[in-house]
C-alpha positions in Angstrom: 43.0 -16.1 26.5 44.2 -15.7 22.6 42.1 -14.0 20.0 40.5 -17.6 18.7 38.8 -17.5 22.3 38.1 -14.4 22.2 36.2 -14.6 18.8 34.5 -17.3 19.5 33.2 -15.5 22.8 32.0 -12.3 20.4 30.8 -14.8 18.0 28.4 -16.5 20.1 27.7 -13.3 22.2 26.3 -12.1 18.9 24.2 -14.8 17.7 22.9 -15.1 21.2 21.9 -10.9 20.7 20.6 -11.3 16.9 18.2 -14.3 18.4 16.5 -12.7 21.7 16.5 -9.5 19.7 14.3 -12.1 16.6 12.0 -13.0 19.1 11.3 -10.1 20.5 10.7 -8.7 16.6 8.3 -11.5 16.5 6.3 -10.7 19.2 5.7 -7.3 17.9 4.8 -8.8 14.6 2.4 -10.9 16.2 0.9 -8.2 17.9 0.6 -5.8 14.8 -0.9 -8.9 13.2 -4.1 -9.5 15.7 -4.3 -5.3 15.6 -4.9 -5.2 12.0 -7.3 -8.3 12.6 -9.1 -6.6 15.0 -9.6 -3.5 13.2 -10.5 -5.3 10.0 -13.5 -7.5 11.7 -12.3 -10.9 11.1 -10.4 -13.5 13.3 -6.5 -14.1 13.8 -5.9 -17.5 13.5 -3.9 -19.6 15.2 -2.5 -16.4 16.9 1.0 -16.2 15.5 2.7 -15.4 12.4 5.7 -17.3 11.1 8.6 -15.1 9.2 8.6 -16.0 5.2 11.8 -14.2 4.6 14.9 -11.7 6.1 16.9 -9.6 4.0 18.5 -5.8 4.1 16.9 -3.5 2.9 15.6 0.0 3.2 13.0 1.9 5.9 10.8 4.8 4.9 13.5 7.2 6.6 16.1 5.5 3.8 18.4 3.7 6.0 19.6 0.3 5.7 17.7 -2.0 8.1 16.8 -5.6 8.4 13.6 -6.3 6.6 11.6 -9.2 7.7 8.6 -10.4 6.3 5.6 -12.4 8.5 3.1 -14.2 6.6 -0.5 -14.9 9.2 -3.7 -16.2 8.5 -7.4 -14.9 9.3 -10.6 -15.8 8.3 -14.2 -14.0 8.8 -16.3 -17.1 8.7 -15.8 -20.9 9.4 -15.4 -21.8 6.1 -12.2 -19.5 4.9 -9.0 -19.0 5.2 -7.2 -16.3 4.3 -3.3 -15.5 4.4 -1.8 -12.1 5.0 1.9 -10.2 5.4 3.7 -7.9 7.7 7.1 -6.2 6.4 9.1 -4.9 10.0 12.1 -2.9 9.8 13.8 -3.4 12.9 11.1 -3.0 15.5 8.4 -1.0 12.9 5.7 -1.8 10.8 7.1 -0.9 7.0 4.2 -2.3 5.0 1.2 -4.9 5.6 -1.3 -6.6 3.4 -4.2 -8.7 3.6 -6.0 -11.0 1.1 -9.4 -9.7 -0.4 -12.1 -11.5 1.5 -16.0 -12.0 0.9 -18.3 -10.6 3.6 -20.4 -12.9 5.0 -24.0 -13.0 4.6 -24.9 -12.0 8.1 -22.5 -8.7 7.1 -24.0 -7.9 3.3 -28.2 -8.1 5.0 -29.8 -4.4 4.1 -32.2 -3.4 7.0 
């Protein structure tokens, strides 16, 4: 074996690391996604997200991580959607946001 071969092995070896390790960021982000649905009363849709961008960047802690941003969508009536983001460094939540929506009119009825 010469040292083409064997950089071709790390090569894919990596690749094949950097995508289960995507996935399983995904799934996280997917999860944090229908938690923050669920705890804001409306509905995830389509449950999934889909990642808008990677890049380096920094954590709260200040270390360089891989920052990836997950856009998702969620509505609270029939008629609406509604987009939102997730920021993950590495495996954790660094920031989240969620488009302003309108109550319905079941929610805004005074007793």
């Amino acid at each position: 074996m010469n040292i083409t071969d064997l950089l071709i092995i790390m090569t894919l070896s990596l690749l094949i690391w950097f995508w289960l390790d995507s996935m399983k960021i995904n799934e996280t982000a997917r999860k944090i996604g229908a938690k923050l649905c669920q705890k804001n009363n409306v509905q995830f849709l389509d449950e999934t997200v889909h990642m808008a961008s990677m890049r380096f960047g920094k954590n709260h802690h200040g270390q360089i991580k891989l920052l990836r941003k997950y856009k998702f969508e969620f509505t609270n009536s029939e008629y609406h959607r509604y987009s939102g983001n997730l920021t993950l460094a590495g495996h954790s939540l660094q920031d989240s946001h969620m488009d302003v929506y309108r109550l319905s009119d079941a929610d805004n009825n005074i007793y």
